[in-house]
N, CA, C and O atoms as a GROMACS GRO file, in nm:
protein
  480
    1UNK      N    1  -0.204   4.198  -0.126
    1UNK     CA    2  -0.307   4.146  -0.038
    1UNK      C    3  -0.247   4.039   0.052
    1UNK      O    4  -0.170   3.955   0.006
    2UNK      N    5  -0.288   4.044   0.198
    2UNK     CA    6  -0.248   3.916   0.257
    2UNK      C    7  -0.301   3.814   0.272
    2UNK      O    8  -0.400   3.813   0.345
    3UNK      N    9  -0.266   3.720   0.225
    3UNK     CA   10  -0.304   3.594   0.218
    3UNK      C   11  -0.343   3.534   0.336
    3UNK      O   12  -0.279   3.575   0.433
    4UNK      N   13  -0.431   3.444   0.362
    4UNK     CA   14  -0.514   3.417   0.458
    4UNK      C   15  -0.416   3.319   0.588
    4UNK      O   16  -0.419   3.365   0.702
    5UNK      N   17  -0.350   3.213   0.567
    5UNK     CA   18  -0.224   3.212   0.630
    5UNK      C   19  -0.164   3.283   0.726
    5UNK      O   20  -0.154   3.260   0.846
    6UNK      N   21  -0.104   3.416   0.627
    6UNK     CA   22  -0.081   3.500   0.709
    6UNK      C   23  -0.146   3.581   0.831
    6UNK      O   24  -0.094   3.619   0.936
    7UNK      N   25  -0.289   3.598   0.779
    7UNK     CA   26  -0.384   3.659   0.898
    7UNK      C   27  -0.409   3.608   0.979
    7UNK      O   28  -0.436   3.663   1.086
    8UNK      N   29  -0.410   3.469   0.959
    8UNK     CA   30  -0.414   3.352   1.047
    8UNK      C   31  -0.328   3.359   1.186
    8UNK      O   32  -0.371   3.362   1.301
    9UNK      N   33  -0.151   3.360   1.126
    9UNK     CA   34  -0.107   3.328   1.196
    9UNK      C   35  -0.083   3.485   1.284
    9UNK      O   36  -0.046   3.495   1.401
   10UNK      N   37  -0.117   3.601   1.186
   10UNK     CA   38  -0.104   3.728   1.255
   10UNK      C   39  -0.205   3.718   1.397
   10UNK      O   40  -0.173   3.771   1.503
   11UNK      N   41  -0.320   3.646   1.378
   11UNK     CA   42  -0.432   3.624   1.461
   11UNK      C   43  -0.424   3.567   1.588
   11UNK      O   44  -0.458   3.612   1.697
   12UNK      N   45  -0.365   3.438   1.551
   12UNK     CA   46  -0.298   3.378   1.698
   12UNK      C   47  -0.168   3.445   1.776
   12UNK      O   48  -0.148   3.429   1.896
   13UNK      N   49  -0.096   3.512   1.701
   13UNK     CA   50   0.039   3.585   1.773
   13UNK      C   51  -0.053   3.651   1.799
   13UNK      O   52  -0.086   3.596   1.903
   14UNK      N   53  -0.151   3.761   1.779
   14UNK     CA   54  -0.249   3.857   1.860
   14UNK      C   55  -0.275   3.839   1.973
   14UNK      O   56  -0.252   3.912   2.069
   15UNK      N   57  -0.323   3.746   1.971
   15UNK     CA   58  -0.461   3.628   2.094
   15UNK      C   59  -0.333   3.587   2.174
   15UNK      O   60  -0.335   3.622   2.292
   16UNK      N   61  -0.216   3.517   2.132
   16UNK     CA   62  -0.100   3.454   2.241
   16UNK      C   63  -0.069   3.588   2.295
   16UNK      O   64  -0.068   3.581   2.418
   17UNK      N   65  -0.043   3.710   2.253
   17UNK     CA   66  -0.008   3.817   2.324
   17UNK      C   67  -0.072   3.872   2.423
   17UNK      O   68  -0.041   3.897   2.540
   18UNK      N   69  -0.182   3.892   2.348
   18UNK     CA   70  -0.324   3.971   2.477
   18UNK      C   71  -0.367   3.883   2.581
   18UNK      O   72  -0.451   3.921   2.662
   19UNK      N   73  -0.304   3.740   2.589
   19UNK     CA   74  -0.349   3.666   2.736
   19UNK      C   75  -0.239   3.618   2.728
   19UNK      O   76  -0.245   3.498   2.754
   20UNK      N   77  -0.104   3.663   2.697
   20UNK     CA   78   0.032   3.673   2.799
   20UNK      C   79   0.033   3.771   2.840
   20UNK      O   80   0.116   3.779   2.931
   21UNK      N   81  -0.048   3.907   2.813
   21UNK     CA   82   0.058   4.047   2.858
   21UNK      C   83  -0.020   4.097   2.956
   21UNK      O   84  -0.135   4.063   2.930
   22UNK      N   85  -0.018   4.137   3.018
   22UNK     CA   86  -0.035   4.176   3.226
   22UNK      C   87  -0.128   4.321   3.162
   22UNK      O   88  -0.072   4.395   3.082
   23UNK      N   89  -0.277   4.349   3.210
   23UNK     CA   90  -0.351   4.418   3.182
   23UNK      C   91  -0.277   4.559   3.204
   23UNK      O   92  -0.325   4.652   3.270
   24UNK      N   93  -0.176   4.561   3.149
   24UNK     CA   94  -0.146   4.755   3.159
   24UNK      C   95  -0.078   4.791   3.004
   24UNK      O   96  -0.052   4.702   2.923
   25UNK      N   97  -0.064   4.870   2.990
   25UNK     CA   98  -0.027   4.929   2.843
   25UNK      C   99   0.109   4.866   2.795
   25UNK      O  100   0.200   4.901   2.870
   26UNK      N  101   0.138   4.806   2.721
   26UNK     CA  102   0.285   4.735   2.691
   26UNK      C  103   0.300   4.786   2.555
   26UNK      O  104   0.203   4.752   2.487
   27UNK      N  105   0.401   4.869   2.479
   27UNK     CA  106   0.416   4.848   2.328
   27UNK      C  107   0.466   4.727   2.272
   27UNK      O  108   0.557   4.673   2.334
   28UNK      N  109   0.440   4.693   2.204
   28UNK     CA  110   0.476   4.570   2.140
   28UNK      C  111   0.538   4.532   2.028
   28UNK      O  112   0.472   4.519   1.926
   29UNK      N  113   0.691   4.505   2.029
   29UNK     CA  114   0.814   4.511   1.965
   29UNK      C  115   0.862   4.386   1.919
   29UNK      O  116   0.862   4.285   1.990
   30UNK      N  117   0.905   4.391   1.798
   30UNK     CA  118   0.988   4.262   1.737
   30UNK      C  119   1.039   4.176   1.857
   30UNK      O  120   1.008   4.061   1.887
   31UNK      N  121   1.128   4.266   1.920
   31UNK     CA  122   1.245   4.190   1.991
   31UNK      C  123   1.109   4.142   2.103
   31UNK      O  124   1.103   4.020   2.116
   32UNK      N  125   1.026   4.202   2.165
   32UNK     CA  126   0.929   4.146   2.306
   32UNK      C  127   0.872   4.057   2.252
   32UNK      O  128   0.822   3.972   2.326
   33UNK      N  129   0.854   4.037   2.091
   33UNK     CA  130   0.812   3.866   2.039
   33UNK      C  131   0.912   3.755   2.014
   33UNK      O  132   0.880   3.637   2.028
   34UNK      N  133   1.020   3.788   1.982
   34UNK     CA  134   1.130   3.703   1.958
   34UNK      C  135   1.163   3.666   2.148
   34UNK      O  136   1.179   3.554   2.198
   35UNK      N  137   1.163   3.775   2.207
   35UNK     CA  138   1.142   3.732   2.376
   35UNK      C  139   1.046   3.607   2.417
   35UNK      O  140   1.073   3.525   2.504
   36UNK      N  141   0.948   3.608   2.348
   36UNK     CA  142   0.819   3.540   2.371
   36UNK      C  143   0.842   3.430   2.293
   36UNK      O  144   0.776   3.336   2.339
   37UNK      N  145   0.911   3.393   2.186
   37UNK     CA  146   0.922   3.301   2.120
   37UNK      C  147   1.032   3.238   2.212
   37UNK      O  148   0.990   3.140   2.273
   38UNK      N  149   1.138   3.264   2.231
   38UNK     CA  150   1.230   3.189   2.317
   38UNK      C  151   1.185   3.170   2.467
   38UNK      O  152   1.275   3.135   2.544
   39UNK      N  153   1.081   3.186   2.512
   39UNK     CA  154   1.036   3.186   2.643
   39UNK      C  155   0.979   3.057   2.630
   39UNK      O  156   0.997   2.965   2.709
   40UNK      N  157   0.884   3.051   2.491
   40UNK     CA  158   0.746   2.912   2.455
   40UNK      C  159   0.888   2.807   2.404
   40UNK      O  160   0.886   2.699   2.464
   41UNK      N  161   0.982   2.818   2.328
   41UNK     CA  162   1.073   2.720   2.304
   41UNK      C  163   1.148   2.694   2.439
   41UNK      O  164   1.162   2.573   2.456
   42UNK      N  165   1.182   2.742   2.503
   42UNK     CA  166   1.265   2.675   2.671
   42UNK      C  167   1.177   2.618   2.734
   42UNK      O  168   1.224   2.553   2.827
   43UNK      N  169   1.028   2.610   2.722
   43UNK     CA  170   0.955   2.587   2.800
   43UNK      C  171   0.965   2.404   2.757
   43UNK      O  172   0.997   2.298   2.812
   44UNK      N  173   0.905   2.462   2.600
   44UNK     CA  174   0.929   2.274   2.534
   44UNK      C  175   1.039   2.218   2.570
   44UNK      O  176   1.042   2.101   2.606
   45UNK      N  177   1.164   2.310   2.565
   45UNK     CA  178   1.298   2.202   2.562
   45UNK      C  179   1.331   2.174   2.708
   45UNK      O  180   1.386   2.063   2.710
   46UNK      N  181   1.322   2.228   2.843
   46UNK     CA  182   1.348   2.186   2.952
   46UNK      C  183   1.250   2.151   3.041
   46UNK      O  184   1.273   2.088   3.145
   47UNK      N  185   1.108   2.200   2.996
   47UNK     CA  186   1.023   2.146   3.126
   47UNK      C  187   0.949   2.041   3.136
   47UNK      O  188   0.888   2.016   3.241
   48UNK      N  189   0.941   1.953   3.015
   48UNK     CA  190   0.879   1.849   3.015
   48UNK      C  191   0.964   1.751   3.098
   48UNK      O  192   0.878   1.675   3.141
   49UNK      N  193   1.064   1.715   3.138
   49UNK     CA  194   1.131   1.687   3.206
   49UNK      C  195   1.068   1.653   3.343
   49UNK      O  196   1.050   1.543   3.395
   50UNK      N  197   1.034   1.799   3.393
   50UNK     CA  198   0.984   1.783   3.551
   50UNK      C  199   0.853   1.828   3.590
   50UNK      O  200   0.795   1.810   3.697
   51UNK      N  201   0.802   1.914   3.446
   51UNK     CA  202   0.637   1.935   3.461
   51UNK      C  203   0.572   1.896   3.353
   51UNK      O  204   0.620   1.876   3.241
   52UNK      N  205   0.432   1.883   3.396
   52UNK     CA  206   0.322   1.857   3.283
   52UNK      C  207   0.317   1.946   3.205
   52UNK      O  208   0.290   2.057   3.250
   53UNK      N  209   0.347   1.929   3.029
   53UNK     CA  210   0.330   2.040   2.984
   53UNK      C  211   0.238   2.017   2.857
   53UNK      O  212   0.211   1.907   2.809
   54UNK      N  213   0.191   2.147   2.807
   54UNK     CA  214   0.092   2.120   2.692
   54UNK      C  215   0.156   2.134   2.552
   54UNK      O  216   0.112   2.215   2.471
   55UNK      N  217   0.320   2.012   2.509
   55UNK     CA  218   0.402   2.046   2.410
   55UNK      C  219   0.302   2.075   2.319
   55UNK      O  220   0.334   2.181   2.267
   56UNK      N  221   0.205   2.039   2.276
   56UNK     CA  222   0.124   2.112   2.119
   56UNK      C  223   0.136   2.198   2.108
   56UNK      O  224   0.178   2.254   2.006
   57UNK      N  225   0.093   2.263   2.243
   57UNK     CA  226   0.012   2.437   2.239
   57UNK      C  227   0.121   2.507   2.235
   57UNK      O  228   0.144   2.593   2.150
   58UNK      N  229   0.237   2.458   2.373
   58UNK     CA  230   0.359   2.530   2.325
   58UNK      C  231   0.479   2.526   2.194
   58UNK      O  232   0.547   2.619   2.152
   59UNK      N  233   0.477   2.423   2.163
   59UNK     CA  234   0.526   2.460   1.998
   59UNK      C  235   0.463   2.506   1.945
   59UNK      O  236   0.528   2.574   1.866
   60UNK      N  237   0.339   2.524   1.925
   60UNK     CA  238   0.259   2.614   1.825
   60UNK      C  239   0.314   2.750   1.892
   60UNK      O  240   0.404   2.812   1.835
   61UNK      N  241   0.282   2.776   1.962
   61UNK     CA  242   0.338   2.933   2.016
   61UNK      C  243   0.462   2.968   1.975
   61UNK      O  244   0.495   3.049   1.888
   62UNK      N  245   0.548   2.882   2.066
   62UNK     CA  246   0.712   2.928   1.958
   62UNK      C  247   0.654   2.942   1.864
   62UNK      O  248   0.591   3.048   1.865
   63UNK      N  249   0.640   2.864   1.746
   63UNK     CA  250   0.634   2.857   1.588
   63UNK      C  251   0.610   2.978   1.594
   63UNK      O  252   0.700   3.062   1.591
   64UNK      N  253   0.453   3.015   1.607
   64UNK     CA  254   0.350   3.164   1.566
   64UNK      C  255   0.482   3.249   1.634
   64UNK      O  256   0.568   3.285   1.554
   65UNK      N  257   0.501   3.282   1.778
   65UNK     CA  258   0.612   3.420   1.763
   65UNK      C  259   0.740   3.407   1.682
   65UNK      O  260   0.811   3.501   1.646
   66UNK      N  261   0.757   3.301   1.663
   66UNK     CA  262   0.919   3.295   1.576
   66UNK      C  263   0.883   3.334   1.417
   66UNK      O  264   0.963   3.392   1.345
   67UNK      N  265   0.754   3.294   1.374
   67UNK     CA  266   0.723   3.298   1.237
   67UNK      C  267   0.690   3.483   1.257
   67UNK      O  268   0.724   3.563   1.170
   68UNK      N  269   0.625   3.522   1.375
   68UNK     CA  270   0.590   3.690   1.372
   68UNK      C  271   0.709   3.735   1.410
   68UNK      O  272   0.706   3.848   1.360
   69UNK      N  273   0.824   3.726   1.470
   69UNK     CA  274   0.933   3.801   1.474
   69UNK      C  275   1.009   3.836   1.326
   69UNK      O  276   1.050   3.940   1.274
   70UNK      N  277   1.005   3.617   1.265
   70UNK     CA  278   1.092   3.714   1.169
   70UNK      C  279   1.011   3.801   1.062
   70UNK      O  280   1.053   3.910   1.025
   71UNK      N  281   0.897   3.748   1.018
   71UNK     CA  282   0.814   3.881   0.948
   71UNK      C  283   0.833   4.012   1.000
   71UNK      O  284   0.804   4.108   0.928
   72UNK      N  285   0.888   4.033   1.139
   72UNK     CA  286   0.837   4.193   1.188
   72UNK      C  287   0.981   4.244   1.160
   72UNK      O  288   0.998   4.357   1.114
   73UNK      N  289   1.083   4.161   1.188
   73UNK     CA  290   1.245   4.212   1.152
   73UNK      C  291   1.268   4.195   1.057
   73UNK      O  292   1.376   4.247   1.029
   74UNK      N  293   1.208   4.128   0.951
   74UNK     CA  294   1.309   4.046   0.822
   74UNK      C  295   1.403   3.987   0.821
   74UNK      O  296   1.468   3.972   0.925
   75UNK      N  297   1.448   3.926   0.682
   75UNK     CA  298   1.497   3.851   0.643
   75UNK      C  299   1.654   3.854   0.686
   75UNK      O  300   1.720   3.750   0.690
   76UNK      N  301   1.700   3.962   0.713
   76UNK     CA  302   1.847   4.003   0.779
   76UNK      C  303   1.843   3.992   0.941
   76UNK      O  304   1.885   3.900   1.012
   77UNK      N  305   1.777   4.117   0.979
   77UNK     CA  306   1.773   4.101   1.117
   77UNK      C  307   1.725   3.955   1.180
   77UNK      O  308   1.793   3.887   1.257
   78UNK      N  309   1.624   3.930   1.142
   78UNK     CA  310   1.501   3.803   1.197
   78UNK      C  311   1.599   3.695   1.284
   78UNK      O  312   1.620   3.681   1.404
   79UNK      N  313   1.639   3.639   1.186
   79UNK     CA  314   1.730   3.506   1.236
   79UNK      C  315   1.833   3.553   1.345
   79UNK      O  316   1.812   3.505   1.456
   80UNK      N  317   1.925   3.626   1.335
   80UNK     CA  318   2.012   3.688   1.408
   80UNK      C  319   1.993   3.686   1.540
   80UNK      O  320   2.050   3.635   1.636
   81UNK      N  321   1.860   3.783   1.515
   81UNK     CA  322   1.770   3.825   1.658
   81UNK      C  323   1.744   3.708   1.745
   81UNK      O  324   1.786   3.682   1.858
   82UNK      N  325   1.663   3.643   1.663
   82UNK     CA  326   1.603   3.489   1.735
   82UNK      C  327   1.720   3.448   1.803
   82UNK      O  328   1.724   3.456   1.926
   83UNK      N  329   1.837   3.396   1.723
   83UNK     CA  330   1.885   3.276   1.776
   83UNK      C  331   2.021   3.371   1.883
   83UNK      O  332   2.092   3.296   1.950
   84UNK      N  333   2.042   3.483   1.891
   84UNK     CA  334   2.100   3.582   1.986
   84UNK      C  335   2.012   3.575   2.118
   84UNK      O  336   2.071   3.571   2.226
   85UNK      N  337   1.826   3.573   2.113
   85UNK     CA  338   1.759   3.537   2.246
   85UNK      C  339   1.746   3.419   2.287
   85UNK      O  340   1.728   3.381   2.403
   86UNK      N  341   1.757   3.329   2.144
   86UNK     CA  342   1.778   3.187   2.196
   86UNK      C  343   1.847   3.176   2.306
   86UNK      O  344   1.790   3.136   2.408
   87UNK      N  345   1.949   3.202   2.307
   87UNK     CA  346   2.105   3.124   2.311
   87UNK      C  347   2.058   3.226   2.487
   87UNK      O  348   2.027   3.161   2.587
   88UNK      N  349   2.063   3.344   2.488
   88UNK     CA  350   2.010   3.433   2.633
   88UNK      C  351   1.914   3.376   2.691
   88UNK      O  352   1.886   3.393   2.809
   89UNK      N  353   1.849   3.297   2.604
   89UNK     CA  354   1.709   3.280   2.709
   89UNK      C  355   1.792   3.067   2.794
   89UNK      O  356   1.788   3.033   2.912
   90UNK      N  357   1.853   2.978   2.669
   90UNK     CA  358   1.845   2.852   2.692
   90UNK      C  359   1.932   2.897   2.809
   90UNK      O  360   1.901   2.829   2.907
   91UNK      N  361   2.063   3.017   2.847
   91UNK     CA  362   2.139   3.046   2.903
   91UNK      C  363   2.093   3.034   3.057
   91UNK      O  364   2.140   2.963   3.146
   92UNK      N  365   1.959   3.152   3.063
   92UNK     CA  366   1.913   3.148   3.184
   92UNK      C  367   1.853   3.035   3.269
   92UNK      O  368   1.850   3.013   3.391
   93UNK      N  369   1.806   2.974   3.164
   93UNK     CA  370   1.759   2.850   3.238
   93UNK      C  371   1.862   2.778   3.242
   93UNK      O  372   1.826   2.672   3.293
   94UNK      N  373   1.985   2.772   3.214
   94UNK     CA  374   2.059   2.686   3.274
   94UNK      C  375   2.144   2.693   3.365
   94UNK      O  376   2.202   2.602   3.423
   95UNK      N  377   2.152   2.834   3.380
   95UNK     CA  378   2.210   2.944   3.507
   95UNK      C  379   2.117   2.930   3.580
   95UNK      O  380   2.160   2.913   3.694
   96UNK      N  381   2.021   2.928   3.576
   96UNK     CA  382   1.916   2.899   3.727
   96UNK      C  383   1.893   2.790   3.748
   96UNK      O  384   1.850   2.752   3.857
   97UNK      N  385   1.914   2.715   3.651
   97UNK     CA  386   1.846   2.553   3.701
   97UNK      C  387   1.714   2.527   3.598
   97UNK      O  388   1.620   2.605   3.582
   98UNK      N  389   1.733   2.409   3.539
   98UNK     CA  390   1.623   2.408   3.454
   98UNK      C  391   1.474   2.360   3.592
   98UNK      O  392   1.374   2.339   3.524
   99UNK      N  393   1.456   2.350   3.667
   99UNK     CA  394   1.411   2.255   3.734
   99UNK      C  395   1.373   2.394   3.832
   99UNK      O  396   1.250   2.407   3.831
  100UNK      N  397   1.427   2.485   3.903
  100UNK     CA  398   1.388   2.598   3.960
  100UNK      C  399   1.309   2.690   3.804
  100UNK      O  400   1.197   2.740   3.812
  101UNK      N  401   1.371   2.694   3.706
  101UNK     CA  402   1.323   2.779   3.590
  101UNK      C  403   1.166   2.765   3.566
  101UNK      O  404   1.075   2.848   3.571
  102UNK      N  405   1.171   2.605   3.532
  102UNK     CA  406   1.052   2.571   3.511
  102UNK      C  407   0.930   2.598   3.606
  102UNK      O  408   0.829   2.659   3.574
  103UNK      N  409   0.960   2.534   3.747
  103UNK     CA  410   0.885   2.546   3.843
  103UNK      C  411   0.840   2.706   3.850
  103UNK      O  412   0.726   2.743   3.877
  104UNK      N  413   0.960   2.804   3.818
  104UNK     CA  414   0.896   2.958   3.820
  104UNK      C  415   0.816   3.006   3.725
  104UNK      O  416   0.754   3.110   3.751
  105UNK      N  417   0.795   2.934   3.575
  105UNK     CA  418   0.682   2.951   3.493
  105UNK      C  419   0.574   2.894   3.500
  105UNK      O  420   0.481   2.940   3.434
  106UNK      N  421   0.558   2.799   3.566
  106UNK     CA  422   0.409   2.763   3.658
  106UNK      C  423   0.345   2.878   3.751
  106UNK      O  424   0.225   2.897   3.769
  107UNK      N  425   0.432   2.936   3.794
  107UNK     CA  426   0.368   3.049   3.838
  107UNK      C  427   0.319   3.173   3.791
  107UNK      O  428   0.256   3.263   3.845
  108UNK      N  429   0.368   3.152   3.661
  108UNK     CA  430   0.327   3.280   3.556
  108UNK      C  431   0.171   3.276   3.527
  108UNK      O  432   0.131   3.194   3.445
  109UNK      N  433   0.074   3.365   3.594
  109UNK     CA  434  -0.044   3.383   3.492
  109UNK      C  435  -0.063   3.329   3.349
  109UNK      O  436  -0.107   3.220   3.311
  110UNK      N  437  -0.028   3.409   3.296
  110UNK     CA  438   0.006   3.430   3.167
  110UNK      C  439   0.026   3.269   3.045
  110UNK      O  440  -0.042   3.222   2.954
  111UNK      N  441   0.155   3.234   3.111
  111UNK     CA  442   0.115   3.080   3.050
  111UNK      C  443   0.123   2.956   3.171
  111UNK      O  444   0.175   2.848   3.144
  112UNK      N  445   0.073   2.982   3.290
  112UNK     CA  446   0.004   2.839   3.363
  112UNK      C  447  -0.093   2.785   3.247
  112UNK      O  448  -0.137   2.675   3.283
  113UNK      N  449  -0.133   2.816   3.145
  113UNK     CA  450  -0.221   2.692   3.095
  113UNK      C  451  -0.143   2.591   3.009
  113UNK      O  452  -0.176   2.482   2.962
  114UNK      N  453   0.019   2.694   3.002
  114UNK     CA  454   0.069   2.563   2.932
  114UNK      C  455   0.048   2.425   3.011
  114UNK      O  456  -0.014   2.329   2.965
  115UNK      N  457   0.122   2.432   3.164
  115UNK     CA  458   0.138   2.347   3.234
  115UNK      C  459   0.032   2.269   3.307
  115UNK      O  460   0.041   2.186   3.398
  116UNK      N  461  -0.105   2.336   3.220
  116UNK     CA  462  -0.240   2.262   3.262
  116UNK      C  463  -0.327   2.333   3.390
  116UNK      O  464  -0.430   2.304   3.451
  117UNK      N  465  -0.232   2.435   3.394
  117UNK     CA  466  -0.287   2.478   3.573
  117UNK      C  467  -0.351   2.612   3.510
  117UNK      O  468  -0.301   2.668   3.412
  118UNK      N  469  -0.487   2.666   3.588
  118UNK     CA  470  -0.564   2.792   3.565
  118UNK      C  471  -0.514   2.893   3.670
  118UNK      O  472  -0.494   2.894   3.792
  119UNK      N  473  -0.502   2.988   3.551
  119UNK     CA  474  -0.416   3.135   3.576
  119UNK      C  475  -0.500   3.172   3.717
  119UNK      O  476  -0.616   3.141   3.742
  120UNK      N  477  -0.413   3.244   3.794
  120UNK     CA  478  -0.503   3.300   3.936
  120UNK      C  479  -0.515   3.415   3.950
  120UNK      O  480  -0.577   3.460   4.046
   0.00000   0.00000   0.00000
């Protein structure tokens, strides 16, 4: 049986998905959450810097996709995975500029509410 915890947090990775993902059919894969988890962690680690951001909401998000990746890969793959998109994702933003990076996830639908601003 799953413990309530778990449904919990299965619940919010649900809800963070279905108002990140762009109204058309997407399957939805370990690795496109471990994607999503390193997207909500770059956001905490470089954009508070130069934008308003909502660190609660976005560490909770990392947490919930990092805690649903490694449940969905396990205990072998999980970690691997993560810290392999880590390292791709902290990459890009530092290849683009944390400061252009950031400014281009304000424009994202999807999570403008980190940065306080309503999706358009």
């Amino acid at each position: 049986m799953t413990s309530m915890p778990t449904r919990l947090r299965v619940a919010v990775v649900a809800a963070i998905i279905v108002l990140a993902t762009p109204a058309r059919a997407q399957k939805i894969t370990a690795e496109g959450i471990a994607r999503s988890a390193s997207l909500y962690a770059a956001i905490v680690e470089f954009c508070p810097a130069t934008q308003r951001v909502d660190i609660e909401l976005a560490t909770k998000a990392a947490k919930a996709m990092t805690d649903a990746a490694n449940e969905a890969l396990g205990p072998d793959a999980g970690p691997t995975t993560l810290d392999n998109e880590f390292k791709r994702r902290f990459d890009e933003v530092r290849a683009q500029g944390s400061v252009a990076w950031c400014a281009n996830q304000t424009r994202q639908p999807a999570i403008a509410p980190l940065f306080g601003l309503m999706p358009r």
